[in-house]
N, CA, C and O of each residue as an XYZ file, in Angstrom:
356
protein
N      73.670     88.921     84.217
C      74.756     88.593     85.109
C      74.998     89.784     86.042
O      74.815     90.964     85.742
N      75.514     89.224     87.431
C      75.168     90.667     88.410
C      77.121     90.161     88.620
O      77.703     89.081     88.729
N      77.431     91.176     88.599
C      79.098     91.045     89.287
C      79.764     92.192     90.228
O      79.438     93.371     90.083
N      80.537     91.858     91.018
C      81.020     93.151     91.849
C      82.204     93.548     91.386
O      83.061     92.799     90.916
N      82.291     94.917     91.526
C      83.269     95.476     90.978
C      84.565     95.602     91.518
O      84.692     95.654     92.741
N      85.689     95.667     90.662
C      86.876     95.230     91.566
C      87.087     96.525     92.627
O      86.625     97.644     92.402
N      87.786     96.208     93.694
C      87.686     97.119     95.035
C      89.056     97.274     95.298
O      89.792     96.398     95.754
N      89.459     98.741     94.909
C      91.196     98.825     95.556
C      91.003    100.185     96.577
O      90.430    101.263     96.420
N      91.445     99.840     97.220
C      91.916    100.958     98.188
C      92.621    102.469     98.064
O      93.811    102.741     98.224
N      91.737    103.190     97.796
C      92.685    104.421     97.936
C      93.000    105.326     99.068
O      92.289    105.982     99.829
N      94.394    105.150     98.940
C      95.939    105.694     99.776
C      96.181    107.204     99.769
O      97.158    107.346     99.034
N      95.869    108.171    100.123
C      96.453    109.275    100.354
C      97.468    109.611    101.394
O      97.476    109.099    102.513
N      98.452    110.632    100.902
C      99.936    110.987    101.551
C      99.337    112.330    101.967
O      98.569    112.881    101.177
N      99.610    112.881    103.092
C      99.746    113.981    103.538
C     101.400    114.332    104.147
O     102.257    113.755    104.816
N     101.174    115.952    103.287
C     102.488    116.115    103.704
C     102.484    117.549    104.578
O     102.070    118.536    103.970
N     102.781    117.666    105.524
C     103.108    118.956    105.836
C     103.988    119.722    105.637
O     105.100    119.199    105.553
N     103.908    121.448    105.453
C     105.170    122.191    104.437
C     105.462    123.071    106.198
O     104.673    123.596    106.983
N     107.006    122.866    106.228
C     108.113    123.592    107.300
C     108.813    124.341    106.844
O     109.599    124.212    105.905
N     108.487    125.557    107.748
C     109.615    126.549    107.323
C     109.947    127.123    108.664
O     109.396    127.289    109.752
N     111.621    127.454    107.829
C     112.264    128.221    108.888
C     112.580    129.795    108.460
O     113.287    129.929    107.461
N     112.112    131.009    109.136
C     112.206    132.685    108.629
C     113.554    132.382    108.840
O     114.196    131.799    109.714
N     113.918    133.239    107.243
C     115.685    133.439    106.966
C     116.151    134.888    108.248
O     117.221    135.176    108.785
N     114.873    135.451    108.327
C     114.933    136.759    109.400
C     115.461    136.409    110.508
O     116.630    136.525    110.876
N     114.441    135.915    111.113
C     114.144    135.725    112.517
C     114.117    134.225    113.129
O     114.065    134.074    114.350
N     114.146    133.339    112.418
C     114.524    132.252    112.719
C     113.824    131.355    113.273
O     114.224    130.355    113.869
N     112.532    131.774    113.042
C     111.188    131.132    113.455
C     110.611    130.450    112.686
O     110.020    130.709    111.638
N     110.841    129.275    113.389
C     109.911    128.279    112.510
C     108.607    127.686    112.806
O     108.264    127.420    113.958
N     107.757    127.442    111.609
C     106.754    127.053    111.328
C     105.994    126.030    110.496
O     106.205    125.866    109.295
N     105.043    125.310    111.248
C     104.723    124.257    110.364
C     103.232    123.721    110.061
O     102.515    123.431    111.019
N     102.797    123.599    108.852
C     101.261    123.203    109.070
C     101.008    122.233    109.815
O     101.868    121.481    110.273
N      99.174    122.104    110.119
C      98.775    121.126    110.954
C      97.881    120.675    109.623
O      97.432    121.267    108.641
N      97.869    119.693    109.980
C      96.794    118.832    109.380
C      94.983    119.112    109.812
O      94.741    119.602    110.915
N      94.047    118.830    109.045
C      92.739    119.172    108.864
C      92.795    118.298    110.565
O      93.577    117.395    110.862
N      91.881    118.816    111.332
C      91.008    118.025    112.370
C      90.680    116.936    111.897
O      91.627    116.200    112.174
N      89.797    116.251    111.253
C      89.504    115.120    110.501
C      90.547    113.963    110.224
O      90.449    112.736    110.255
N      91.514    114.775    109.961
C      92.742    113.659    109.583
C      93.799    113.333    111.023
O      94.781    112.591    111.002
N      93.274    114.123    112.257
C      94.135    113.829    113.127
C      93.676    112.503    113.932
O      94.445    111.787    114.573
N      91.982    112.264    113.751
C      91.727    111.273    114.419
C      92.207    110.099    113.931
O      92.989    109.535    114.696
N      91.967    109.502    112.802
C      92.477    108.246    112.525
C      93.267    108.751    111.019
O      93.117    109.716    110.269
N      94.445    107.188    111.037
C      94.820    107.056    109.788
C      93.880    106.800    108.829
O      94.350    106.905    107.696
N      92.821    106.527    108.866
C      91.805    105.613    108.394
C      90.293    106.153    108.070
O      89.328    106.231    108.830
N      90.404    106.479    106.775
C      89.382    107.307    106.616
C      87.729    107.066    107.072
O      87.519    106.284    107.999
N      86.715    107.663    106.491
C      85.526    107.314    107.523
C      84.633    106.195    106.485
O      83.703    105.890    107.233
N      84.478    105.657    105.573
C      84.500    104.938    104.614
C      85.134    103.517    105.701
O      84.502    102.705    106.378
N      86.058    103.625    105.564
C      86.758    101.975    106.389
C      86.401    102.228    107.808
O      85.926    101.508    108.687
N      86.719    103.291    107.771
C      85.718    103.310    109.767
C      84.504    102.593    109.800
O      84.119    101.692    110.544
N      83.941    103.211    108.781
C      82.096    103.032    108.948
C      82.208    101.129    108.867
O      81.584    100.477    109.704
N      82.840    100.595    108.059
C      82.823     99.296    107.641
C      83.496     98.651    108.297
O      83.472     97.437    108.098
N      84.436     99.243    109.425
C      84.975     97.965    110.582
C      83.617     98.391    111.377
O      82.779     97.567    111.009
N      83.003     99.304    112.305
C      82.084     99.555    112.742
C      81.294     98.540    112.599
O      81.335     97.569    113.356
N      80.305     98.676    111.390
C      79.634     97.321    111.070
C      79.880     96.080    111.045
O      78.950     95.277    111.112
N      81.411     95.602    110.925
C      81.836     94.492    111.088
C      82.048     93.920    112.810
O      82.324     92.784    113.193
N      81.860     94.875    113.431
C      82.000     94.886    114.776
C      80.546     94.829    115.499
O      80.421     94.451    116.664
N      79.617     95.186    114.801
C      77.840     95.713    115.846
C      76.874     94.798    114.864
O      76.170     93.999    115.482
N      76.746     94.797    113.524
C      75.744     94.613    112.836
C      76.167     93.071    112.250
O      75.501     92.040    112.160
N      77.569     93.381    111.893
C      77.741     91.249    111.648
C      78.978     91.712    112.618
O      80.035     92.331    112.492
N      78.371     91.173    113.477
C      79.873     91.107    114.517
C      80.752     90.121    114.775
O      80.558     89.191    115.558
N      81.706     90.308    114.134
C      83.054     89.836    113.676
C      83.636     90.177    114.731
O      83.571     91.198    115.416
N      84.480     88.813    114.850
C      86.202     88.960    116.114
C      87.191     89.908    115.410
O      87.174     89.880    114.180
N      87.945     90.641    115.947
C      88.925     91.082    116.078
C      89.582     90.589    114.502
O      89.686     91.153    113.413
N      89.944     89.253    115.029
C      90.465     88.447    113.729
C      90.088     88.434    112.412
O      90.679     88.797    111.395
N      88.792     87.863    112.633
C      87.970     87.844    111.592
C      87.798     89.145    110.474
O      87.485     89.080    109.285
N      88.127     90.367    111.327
C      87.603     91.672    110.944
C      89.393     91.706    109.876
O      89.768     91.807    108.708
N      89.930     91.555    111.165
C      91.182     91.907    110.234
C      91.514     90.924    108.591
O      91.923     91.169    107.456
N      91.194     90.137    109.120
C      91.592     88.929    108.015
C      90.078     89.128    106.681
O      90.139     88.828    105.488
N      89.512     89.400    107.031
C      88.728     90.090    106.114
C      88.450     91.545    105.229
O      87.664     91.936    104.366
N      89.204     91.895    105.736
C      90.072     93.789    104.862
C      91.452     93.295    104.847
O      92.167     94.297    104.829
N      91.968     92.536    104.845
C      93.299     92.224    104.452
C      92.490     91.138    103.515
O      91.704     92.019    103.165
N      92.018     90.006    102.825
C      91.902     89.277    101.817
C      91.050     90.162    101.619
O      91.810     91.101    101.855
N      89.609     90.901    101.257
C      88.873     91.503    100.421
C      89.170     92.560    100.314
O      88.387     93.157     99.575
N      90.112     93.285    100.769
C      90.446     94.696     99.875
C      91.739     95.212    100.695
O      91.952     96.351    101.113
N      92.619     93.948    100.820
C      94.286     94.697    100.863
C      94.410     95.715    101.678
O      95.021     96.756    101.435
N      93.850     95.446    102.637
C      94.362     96.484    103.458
C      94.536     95.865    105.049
O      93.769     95.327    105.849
N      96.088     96.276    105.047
C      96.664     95.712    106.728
C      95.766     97.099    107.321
O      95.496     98.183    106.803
N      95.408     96.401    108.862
C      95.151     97.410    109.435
C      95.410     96.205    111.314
O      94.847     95.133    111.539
N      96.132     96.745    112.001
C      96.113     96.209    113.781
C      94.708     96.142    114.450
O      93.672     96.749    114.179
N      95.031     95.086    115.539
C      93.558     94.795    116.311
C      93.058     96.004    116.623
O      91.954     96.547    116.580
N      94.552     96.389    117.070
C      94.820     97.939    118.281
C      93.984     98.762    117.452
O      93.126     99.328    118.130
N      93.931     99.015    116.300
C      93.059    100.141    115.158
C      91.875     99.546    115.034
O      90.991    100.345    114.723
N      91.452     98.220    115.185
C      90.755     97.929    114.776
C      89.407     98.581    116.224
O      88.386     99.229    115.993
N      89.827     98.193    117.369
C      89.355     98.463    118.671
C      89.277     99.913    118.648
O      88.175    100.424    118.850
N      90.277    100.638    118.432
C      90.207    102.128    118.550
C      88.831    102.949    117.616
O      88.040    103.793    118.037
N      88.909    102.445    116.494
C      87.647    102.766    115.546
C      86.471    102.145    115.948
O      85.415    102.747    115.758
N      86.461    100.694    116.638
C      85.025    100.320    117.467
C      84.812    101.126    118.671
O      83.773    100.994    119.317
N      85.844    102.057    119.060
C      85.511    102.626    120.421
C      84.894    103.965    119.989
O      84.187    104.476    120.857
N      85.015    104.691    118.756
C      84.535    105.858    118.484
C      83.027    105.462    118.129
O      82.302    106.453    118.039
N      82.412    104.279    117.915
C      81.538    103.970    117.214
C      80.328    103.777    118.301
O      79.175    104.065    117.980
N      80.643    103.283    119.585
C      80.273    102.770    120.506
C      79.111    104.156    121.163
O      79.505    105.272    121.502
N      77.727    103.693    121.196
C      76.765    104.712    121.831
C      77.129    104.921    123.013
O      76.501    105.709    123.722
């Protein structure tokens, strides 16, 4: 028997740490990795709307309504287009 394995999504929180000098009154705050500024959306679900877009090319719709029933995850057209535009030769 061949079966697929169940598929959940993992969610990471980024938090950035703010401070304000008790001195001088300057405040400061981390940035986030380069990597994480481009998308909410890691490169794993990138790579796989990508393909859902060039290799089985799926509508808009289709794409969405298919990561929302096979693995729970809302994601907008608007994201959906933005990640086909990084993908694009």
């Amino acid at each position: 028997m061949i079966e697929i394995p169940p598929i959940t999504p993992l969610v990471s929180c980024h938090q950035l740490h703010r401070l304000v000098c008790p001195c001088c009154s300057t405040r400061t705050c981390a940035t986030l990795p380069p990597v994480l500024e481009l998308s909410r959306y890691g490169p794993l679900l990138s790579v796989l709307v990508g393909l859902l877009g060039s290799a089985f090319p799926l509508s808009f719709s289709k794409t969405q309504a298919l990561l929302d029933q096979l693995l729970w995850v809302e994601i907008s057209r608007g994201a959906i287009a933005a990640i086909r535009q990084r993908f694009r030769p």
